[in-house]
CHARMM internal coordinates of N, CA and C (Angstrom, degrees):
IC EDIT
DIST 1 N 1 CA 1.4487
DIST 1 CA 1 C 1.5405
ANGL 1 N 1 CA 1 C 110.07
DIST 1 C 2 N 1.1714
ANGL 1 CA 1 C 2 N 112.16
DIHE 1 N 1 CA 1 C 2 N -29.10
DIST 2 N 2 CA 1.2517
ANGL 1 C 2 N 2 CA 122.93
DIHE 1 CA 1 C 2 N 2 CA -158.94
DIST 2 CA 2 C 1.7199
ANGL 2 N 2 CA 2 C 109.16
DIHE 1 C 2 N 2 CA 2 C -79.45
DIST 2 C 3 N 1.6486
ANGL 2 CA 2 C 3 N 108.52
DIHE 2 N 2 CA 2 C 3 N -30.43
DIST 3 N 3 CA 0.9639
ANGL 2 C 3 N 3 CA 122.48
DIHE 2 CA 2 C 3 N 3 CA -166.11
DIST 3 CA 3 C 1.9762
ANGL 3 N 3 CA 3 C 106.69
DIHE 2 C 3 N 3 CA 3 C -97.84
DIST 3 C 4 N 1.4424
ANGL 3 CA 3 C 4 N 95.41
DIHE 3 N 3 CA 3 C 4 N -8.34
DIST 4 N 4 CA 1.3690
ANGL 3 C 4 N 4 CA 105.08
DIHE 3 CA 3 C 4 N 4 CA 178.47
DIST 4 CA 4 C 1.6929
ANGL 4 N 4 CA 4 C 122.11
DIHE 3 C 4 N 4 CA 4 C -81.92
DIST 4 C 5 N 1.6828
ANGL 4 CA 4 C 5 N 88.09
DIHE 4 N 4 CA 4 C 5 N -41.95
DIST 5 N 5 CA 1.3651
ANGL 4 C 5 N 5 CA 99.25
DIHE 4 CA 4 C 5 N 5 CA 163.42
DIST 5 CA 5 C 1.4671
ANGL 5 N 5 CA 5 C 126.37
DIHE 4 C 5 N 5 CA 5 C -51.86
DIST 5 C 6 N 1.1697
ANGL 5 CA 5 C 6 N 98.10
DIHE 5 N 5 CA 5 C 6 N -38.39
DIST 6 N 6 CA 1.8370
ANGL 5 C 6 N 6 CA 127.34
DIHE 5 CA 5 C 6 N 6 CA -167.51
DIST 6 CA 6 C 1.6401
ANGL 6 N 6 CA 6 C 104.69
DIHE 5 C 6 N 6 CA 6 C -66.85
DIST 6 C 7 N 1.3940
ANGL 6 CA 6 C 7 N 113.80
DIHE 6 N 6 CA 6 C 7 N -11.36
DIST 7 N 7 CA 1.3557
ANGL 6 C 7 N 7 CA 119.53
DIHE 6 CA 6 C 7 N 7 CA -157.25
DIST 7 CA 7 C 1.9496
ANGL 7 N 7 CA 7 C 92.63
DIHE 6 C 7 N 7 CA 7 C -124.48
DIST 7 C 8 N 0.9037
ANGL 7 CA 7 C 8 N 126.96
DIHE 7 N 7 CA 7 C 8 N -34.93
DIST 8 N 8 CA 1.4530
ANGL 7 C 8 N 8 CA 147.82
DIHE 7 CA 7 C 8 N 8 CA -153.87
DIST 8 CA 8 C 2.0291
ANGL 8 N 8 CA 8 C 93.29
DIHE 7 C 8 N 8 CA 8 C -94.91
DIST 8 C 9 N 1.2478
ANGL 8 CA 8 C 9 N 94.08
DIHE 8 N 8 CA 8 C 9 N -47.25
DIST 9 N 9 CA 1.6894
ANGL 8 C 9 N 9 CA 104.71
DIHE 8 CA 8 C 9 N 9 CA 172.39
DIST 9 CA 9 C 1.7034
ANGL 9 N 9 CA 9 C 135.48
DIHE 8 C 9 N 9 CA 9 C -75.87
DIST 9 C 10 N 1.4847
ANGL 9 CA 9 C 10 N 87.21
DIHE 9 N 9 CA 9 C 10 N -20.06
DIST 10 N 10 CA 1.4214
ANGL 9 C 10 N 10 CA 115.77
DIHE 9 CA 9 C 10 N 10 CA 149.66
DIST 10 CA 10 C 1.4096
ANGL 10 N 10 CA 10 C 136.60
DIHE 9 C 10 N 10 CA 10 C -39.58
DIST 10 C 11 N 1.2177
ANGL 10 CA 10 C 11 N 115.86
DIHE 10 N 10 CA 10 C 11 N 88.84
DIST 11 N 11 CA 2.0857
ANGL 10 C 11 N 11 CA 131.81
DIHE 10 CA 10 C 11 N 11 CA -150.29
DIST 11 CA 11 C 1.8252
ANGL 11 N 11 CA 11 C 91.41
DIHE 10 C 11 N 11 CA 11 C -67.08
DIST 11 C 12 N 2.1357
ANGL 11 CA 11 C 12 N 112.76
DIHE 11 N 11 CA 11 C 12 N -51.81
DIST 12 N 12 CA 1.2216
ANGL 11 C 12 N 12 CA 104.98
DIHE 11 CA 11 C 12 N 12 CA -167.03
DIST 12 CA 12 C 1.9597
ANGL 12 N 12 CA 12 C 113.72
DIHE 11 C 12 N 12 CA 12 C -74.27
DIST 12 C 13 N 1.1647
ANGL 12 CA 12 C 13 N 111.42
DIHE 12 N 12 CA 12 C 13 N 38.18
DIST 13 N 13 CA 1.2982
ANGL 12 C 13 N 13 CA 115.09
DIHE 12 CA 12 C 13 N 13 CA -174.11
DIST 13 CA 13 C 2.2336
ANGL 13 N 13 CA 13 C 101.67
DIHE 12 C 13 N 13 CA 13 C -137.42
DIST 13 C 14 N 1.4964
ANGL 13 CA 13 C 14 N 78.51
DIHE 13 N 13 CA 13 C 14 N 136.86
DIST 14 N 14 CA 1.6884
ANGL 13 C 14 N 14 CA 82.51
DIHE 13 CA 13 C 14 N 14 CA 175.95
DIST 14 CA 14 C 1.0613
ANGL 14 N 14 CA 14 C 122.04
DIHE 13 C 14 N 14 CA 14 C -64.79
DIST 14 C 15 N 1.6444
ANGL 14 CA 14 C 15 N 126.48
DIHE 14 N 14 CA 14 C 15 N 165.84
DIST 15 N 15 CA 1.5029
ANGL 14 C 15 N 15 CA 118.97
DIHE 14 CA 14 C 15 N 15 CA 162.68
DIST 15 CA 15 C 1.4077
ANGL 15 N 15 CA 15 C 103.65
DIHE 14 C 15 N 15 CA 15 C -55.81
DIST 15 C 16 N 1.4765
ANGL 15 CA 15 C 16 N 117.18
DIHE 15 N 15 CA 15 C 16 N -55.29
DIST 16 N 16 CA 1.6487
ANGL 15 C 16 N 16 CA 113.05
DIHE 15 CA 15 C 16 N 16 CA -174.29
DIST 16 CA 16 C 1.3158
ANGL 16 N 16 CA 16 C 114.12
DIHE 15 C 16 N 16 CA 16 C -59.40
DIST 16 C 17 N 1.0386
ANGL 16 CA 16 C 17 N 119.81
DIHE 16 N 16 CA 16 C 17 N -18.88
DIST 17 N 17 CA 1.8006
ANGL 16 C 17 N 17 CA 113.38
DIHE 16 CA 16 C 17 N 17 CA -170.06
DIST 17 CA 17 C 1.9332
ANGL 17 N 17 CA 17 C 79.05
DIHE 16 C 17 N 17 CA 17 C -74.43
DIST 17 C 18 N 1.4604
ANGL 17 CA 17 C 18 N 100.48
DIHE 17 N 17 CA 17 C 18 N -60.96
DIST 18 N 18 CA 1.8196
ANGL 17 C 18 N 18 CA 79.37
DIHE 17 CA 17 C 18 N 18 CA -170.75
DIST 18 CA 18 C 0.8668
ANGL 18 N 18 CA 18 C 138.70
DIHE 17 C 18 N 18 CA 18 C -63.48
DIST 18 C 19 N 1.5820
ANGL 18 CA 18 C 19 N 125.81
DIHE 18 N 18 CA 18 C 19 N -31.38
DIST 19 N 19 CA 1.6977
ANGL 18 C 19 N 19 CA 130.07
DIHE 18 CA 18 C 19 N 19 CA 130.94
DIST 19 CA 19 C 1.1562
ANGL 19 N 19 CA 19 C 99.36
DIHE 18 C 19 N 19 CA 19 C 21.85
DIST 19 C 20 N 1.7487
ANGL 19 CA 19 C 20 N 109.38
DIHE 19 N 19 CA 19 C 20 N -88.70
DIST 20 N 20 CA 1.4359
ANGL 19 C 20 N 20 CA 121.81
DIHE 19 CA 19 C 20 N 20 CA -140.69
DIST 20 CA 20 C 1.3832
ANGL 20 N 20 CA 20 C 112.17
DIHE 19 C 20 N 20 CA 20 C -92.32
DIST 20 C 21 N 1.3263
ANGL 20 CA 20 C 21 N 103.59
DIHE 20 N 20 CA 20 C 21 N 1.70
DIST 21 N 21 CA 1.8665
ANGL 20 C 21 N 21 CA 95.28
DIHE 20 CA 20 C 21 N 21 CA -170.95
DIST 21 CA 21 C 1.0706
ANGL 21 N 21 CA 21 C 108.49
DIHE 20 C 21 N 21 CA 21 C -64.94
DIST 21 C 22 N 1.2426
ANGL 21 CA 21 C 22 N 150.38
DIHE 21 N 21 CA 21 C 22 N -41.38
DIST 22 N 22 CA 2.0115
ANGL 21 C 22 N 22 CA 127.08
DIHE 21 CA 21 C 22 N 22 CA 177.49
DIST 22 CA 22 C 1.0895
ANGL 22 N 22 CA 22 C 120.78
DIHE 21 C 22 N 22 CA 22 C -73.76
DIST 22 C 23 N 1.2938
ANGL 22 CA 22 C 23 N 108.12
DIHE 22 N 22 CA 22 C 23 N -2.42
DIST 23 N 23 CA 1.9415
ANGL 22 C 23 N 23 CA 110.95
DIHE 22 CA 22 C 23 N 23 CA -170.32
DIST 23 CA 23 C 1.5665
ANGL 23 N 23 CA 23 C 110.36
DIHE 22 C 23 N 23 CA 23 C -40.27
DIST 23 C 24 N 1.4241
ANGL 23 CA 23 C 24 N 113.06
DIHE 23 N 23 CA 23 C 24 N -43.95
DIST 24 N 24 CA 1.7910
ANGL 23 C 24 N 24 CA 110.36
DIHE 23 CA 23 C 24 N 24 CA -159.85
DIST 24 CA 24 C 1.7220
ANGL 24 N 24 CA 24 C 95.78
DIHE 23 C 24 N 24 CA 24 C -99.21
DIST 24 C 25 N 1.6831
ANGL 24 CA 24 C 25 N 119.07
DIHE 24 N 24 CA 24 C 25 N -0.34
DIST 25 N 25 CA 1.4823
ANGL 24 C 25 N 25 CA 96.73
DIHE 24 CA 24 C 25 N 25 CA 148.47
DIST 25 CA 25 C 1.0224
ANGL 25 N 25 CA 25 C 167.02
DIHE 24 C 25 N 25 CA 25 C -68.28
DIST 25 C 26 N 1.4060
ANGL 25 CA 25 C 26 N 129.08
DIHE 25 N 25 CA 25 C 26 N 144.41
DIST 26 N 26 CA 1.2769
ANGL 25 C 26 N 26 CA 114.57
DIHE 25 CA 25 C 26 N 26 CA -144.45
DIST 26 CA 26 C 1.2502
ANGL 26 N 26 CA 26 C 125.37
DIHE 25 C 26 N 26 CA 26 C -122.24
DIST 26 C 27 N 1.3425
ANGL 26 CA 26 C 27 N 103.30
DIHE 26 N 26 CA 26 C 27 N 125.75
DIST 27 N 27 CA 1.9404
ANGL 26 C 27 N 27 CA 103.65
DIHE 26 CA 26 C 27 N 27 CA -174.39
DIST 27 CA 27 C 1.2983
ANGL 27 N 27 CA 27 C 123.51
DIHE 26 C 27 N 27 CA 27 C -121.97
DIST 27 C 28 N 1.2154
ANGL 27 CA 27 C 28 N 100.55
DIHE 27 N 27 CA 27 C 28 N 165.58
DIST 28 N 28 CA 1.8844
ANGL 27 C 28 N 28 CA 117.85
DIHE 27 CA 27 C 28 N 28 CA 178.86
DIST 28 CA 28 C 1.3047
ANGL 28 N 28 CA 28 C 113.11
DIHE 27 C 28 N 28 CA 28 C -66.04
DIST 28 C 29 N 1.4295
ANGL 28 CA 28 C 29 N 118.39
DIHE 28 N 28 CA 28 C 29 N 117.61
DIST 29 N 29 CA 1.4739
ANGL 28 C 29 N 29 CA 119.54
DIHE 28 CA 28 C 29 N 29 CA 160.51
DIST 29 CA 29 C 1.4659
ANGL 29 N 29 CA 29 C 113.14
DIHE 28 C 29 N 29 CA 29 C -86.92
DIST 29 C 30 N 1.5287
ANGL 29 CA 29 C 30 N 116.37
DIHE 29 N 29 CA 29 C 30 N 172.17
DIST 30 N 30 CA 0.9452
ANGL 29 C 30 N 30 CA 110.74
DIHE 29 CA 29 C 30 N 30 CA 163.02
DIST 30 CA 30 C 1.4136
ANGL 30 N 30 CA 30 C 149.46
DIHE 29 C 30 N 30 CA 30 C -26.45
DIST 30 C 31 N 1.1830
ANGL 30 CA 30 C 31 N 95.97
DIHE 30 N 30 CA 30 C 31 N -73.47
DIST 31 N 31 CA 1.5690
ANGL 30 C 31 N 31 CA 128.77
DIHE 30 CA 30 C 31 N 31 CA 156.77
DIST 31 CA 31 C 0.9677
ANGL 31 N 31 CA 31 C 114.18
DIHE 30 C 31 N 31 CA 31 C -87.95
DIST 31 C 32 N 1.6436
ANGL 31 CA 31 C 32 N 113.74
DIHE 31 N 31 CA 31 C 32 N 49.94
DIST 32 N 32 CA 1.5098
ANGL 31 C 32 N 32 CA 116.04
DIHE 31 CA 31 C 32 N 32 CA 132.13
DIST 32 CA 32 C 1.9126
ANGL 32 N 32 CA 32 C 101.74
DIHE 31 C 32 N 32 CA 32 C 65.12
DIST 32 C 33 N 1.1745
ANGL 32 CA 32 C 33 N 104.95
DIHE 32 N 32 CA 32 C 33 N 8.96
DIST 33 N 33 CA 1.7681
ANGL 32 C 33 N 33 CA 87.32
DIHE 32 CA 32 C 33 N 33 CA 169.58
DIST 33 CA 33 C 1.6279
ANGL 33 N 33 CA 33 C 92.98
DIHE 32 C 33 N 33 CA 33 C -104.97
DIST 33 C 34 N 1.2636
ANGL 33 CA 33 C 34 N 101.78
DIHE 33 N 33 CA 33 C 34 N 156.48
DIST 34 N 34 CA 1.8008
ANGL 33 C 34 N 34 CA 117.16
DIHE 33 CA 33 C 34 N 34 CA 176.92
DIST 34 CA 34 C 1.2361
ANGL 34 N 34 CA 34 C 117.66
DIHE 33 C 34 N 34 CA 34 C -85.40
DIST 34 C 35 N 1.4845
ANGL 34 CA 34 C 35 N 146.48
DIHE 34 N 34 CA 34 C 35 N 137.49
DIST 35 N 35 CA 1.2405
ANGL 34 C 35 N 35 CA 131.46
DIHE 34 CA 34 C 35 N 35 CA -137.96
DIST 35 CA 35 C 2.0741
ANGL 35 N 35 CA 35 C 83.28
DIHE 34 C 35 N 35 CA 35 C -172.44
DIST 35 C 36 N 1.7981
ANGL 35 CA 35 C 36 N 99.54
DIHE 35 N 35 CA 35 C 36 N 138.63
DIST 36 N 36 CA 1.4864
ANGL 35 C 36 N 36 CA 103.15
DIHE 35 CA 35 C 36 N 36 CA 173.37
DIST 36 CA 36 C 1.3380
ANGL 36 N 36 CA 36 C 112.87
DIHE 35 C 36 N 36 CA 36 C -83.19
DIST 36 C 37 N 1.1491
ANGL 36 CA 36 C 37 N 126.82
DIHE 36 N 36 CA 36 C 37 N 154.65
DIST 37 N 37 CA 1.2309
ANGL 36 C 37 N 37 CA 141.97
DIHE 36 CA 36 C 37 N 37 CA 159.82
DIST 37 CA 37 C 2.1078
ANGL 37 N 37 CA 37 C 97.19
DIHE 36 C 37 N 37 CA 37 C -34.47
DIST 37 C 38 N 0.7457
ANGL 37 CA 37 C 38 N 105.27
DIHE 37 N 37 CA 37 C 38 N -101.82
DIST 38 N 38 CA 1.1981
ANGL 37 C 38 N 38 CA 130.81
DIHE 37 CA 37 C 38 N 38 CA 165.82
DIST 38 CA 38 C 1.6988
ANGL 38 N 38 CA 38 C 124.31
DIHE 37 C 38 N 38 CA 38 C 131.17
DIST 38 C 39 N 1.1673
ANGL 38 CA 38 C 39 N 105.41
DIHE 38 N 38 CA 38 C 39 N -151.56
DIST 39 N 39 CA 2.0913
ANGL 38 C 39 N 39 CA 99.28
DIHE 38 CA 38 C 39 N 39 CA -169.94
DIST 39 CA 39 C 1.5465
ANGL 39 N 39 CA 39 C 97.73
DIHE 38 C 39 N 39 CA 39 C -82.17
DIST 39 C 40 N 1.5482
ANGL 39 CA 39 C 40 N 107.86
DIHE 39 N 39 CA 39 C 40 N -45.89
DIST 40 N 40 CA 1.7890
ANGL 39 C 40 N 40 CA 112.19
DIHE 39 CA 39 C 40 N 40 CA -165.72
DIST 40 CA 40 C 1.9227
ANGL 40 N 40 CA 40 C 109.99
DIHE 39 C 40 N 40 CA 40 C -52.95
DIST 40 C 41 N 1.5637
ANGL 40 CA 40 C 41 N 87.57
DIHE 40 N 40 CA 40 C 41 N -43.52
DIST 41 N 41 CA 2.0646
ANGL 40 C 41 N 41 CA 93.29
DIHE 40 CA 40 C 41 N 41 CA -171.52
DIST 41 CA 41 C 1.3244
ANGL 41 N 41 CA 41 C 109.36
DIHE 40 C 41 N 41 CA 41 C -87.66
DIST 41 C 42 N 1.4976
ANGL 41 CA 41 C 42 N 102.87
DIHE 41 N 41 CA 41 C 42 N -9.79
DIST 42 N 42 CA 1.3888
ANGL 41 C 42 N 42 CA 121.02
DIHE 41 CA 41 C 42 N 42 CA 175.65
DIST 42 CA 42 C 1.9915
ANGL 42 N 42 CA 42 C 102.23
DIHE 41 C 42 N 42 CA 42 C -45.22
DIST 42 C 43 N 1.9059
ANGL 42 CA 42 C 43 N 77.36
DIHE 42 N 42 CA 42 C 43 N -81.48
DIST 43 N 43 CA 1.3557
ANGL 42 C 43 N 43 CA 80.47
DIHE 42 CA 42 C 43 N 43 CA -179.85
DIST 43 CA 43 C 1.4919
ANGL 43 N 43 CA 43 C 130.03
DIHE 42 C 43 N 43 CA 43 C -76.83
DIST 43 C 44 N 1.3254
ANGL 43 CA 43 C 44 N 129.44
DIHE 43 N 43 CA 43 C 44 N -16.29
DIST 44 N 44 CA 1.5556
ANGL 43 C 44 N 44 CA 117.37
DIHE 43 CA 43 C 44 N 44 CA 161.19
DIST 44 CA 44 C 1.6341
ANGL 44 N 44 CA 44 C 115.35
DIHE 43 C 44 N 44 CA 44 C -51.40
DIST 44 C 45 N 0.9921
ANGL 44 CA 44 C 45 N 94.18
DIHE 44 N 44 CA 44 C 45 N -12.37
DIST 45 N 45 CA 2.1042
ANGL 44 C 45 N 45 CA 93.33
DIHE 44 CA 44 C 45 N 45 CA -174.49
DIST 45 CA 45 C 1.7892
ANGL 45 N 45 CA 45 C 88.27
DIHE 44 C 45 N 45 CA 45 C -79.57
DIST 45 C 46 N 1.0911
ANGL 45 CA 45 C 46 N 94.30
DIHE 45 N 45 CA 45 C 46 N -66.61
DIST 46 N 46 CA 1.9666
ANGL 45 C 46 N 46 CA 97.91
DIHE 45 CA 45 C 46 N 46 CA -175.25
DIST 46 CA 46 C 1.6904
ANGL 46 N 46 CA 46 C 105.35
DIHE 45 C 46 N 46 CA 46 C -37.50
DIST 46 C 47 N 1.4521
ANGL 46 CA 46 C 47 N 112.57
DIHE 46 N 46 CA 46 C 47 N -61.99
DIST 47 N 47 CA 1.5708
ANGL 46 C 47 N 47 CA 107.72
DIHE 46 CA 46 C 47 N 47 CA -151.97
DIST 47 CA 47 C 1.6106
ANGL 47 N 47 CA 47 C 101.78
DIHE 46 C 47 N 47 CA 47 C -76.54
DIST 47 C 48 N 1.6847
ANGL 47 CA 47 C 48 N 117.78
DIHE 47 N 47 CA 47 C 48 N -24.95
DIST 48 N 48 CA 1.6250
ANGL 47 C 48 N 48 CA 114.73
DIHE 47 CA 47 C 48 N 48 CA 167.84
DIST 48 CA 48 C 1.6412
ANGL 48 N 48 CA 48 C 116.23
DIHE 47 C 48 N 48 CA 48 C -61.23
DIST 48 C 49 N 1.2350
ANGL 48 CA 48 C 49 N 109.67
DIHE 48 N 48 CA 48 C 49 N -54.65
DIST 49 N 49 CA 1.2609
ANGL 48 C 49 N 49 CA 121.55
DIHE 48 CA 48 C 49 N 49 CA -176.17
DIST 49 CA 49 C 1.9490
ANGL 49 N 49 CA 49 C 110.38
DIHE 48 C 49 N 49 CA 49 C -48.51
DIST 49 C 50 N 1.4010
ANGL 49 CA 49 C 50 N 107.66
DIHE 49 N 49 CA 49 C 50 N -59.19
DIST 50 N 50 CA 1.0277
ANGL 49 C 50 N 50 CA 127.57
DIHE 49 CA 49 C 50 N 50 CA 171.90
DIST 50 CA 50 C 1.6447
ANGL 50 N 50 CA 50 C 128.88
DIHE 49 C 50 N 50 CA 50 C -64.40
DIST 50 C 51 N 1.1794
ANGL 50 CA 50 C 51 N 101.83
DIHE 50 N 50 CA 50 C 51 N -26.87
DIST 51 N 51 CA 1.9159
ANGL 50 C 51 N 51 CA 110.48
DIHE 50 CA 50 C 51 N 51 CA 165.79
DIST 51 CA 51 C 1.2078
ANGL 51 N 51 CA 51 C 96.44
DIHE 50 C 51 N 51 CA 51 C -35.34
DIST 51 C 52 N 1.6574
ANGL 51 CA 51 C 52 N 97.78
DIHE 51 N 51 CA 51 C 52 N 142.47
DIST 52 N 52 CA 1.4754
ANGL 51 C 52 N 52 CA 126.87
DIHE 51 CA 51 C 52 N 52 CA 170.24
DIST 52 CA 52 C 1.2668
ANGL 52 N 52 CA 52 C 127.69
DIHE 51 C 52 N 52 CA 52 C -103.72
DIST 52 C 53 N 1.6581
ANGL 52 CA 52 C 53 N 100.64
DIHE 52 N 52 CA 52 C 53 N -19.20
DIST 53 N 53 CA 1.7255
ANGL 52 C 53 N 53 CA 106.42
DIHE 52 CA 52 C 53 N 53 CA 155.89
DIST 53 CA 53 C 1.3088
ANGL 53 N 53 CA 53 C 113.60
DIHE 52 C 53 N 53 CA 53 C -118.83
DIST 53 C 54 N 1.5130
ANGL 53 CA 53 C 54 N 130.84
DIHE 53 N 53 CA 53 C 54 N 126.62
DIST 54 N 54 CA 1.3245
ANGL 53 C 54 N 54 CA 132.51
DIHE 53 CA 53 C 54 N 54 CA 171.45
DIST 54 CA 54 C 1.4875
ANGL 54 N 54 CA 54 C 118.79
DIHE 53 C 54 N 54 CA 54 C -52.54
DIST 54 C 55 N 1.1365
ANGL 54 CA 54 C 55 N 125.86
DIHE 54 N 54 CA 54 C 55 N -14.02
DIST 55 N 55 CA 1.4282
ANGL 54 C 55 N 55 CA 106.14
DIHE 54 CA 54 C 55 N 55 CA -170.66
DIST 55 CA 55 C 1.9162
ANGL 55 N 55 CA 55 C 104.69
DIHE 54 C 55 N 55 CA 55 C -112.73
DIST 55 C 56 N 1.5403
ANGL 55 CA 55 C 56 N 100.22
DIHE 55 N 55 CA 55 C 56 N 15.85
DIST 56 N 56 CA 1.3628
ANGL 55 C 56 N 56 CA 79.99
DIHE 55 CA 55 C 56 N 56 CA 160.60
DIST 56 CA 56 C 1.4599
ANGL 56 N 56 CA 56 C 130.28
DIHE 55 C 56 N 56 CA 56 C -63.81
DIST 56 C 57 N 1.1626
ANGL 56 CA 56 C 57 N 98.30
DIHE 56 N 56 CA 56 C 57 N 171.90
DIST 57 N 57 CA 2.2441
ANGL 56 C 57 N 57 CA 97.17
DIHE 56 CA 56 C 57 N 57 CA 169.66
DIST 57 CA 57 C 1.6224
ANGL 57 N 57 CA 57 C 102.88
DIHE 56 C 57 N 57 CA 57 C -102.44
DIST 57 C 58 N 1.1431
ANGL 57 CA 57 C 58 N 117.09
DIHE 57 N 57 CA 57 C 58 N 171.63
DIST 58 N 58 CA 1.3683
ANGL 57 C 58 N 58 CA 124.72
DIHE 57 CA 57 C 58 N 58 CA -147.16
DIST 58 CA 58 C 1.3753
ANGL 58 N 58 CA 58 C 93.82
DIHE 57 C 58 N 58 CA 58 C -93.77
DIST 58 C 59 N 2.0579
ANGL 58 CA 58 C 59 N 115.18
DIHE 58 N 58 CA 58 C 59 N -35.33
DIST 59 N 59 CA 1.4244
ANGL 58 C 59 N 59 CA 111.51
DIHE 58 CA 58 C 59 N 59 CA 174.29
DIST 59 CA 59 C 1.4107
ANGL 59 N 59 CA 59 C 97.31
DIHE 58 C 59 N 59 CA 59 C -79.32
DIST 59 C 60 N 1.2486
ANGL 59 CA 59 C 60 N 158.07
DIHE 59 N 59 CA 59 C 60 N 26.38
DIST 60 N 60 CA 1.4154
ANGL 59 C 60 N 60 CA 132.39
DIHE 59 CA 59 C 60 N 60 CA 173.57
DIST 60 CA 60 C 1.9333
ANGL 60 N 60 CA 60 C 81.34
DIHE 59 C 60 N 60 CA 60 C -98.81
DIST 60 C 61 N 1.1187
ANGL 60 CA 60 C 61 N 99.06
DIHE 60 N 60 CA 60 C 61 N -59.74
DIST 61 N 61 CA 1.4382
ANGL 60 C 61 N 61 CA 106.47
DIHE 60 CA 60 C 61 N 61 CA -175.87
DIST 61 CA 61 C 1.8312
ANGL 61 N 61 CA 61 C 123.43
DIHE 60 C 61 N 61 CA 61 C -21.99
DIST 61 C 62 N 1.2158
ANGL 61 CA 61 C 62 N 90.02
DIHE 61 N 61 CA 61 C 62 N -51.17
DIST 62 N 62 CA 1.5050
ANGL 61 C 62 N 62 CA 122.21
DIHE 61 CA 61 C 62 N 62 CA -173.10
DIST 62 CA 62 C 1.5067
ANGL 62 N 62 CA 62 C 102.60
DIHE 61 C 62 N 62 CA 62 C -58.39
DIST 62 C 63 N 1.5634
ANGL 62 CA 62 C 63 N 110.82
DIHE 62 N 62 CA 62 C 63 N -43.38
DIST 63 N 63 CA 1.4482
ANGL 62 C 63 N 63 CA 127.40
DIHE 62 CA 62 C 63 N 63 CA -153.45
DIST 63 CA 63 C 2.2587
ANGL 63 N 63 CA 63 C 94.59
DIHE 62 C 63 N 63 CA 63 C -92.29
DIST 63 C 64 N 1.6033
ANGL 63 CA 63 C 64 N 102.62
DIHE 63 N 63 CA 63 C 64 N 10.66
DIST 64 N 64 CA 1.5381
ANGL 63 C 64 N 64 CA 106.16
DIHE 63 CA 63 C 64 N 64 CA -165.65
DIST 64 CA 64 C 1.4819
ANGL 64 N 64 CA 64 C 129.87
DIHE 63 C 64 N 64 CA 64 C 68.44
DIST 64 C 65 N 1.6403
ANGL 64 CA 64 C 65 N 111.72
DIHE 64 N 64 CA 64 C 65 N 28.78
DIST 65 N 65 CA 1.5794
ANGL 64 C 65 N 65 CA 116.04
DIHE 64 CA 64 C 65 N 65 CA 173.40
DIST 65 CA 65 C 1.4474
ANGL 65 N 65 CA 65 C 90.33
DIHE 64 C 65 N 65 CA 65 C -64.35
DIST 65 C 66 N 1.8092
ANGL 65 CA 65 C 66 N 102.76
DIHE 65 N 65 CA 65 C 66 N -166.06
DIST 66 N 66 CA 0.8915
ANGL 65 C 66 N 66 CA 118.17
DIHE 65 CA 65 C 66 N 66 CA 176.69
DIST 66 CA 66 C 1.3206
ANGL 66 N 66 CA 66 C 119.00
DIHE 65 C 66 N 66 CA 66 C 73.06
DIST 66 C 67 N 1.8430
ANGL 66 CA 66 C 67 N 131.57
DIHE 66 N 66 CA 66 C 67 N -164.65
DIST 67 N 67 CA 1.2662
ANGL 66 C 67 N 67 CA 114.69
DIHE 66 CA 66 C 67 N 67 CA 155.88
DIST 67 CA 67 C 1.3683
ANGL 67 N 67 CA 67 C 158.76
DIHE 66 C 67 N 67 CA 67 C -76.13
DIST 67 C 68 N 1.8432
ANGL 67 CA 67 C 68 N 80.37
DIHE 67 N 67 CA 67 C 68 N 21.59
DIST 68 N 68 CA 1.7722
ANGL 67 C 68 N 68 CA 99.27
DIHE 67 CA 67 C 68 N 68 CA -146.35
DIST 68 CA 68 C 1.9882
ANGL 68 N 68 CA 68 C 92.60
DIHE 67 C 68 N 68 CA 68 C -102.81
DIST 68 C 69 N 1.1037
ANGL 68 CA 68 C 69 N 108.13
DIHE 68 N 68 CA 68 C 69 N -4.36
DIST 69 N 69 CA 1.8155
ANGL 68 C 69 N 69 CA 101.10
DIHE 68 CA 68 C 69 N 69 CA 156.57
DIST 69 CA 69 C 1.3126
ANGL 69 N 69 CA 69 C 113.03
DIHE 68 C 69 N 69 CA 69 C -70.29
DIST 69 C 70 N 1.3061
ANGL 69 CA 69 C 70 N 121.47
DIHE 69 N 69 CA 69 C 70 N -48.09
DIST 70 N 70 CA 1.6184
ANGL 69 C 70 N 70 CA 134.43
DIHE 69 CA 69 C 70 N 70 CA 163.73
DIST 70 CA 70 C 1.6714
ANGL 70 N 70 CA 70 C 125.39
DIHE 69 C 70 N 70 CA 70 C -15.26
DIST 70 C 71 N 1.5820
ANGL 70 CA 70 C 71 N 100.91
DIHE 70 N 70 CA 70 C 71 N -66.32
DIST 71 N 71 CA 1.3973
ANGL 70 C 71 N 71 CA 132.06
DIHE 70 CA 70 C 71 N 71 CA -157.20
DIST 71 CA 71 C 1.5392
ANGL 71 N 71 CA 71 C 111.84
DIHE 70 C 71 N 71 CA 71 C -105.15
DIST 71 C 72 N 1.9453
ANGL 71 CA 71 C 72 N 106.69
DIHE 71 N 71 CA 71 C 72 N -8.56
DIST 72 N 72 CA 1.3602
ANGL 71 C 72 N 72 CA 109.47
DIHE 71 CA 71 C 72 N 72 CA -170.41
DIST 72 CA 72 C 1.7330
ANGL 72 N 72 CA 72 C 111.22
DIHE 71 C 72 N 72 CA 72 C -63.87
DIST 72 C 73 N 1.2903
ANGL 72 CA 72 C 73 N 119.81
DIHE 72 N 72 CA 72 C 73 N 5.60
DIST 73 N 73 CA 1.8186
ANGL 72 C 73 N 73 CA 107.87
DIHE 72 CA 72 C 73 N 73 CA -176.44
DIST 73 CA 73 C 1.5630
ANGL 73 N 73 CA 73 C 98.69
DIHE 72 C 73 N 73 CA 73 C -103.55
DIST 73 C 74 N 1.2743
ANGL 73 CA 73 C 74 N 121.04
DIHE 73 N 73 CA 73 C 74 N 24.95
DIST 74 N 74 CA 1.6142
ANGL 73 C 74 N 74 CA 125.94
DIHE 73 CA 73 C 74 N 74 CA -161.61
DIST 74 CA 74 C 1.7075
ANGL 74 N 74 CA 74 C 97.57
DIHE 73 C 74 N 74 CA 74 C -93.58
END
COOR INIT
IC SEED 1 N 1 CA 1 C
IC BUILD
């Protein structure tokens, strides 16, 4: 986590580059087939993690509250 932040806090990196950084990770399904993270959970991990006010909701977030209407041409 620590090292995710470390990467996410990172000025010489785009919003979109961080967007996308978990996309090609890879997780356990149920049934045992392997499956990516992908672009969508990709980026809800970034813009939750990264919120600047805690009490947004995760769909306002989703919908670009926060500062990420701001920064979206990055």
């Amino acid at each position: 986590m620590k090292s995710l932040l470390r990467v996410y806090m990172d000025p010489s990196k785009s919003v979109h580059e961080k967007e996308f950084l978990l996309k090609d990770l890879k997780v356990e399904g149920m049934v045992s087939d392997d499956r990516r993270l992908g672009e969508i959970c990709s980026k809800r991990v970034y813009r939750i993690l990264m919120a600047q006010s805690g009490s947004s909701k995760t769909d306002d977030i989703e919908c670009g509250a926060d500062f990420f209407s701001q920064h979206s041409a990055e």
